[in-house]
N, C-alpha and C positions, 0 to 999 in steps of 0.2 A: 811479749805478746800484746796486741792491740785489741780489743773488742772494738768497735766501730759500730754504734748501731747492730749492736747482732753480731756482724761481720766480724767474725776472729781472726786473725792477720798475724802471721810470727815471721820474724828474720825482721834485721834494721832496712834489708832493702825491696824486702815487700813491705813494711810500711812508710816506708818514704817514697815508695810508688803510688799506696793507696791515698796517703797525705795531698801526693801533688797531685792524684786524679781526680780531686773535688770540684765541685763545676763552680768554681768559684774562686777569682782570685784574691777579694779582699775579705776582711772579717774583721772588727770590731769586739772586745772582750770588755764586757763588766763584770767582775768579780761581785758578787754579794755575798758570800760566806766560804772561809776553808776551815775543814778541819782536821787537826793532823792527830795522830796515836802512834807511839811507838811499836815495831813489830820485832819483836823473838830477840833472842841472844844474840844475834849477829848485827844489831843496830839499823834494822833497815825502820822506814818507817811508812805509814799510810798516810795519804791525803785526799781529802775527801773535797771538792769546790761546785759548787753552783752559782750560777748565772745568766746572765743573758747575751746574744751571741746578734751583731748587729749587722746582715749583709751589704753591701755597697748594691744599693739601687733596692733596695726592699725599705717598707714602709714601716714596719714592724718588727722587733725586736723576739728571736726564738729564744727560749731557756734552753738551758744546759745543765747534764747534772757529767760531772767526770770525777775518776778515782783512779790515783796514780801508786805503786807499792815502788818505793824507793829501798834501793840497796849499797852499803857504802863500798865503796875501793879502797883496795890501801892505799892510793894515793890522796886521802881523804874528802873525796868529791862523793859522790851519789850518779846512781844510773837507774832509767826506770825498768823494770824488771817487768810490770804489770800495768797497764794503761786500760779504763774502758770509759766511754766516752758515750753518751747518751743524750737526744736530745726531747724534751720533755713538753708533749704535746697538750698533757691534759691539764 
């Protein structure tokens, strides 16, 4: 599931509808801080990132707070389980 601003969004292909429906094609990522903690007996894991999000043709640079719940596969890769994504006006 996706949070988006509020907006909860589940299935890979409504959020890759909601992803490509942003009025915006470029974006720019600063990362200033992750932080990750391990989740429950099954190894998944949380991460926690904030920063600032730079759009093509904007003057000013938005914050970002997002938090991703990672869970492993036995193929030993990670999928994200839990995604919310916020961006931080005040």
């Amino acid at each position: 599931m996706l949070t988006f601003e509020g907006q909860k969004i589940q299935g890979s292909q409504n959020i890759v509808a909601k992803l490509s429906s942003l009025p915006f094609q470029q974006c720019q990522h600063s990362i200033t801080t992750v932080d990750c903690q391990p989740s429950g007996p099954a190894g998944g894991m949380l991460v926690f990132v904030s920063g600032n999000l730079q759009l093509a043709g904007e003057q000013h640079a938005l914050k970002f707070s997002q938090m991703f719940h990672l869970m492993p596969t036995p193929q030993g890769t990670f999928y994200v389980l839990n995604d919310i994504f916020r961006l931080n006006y005040a």
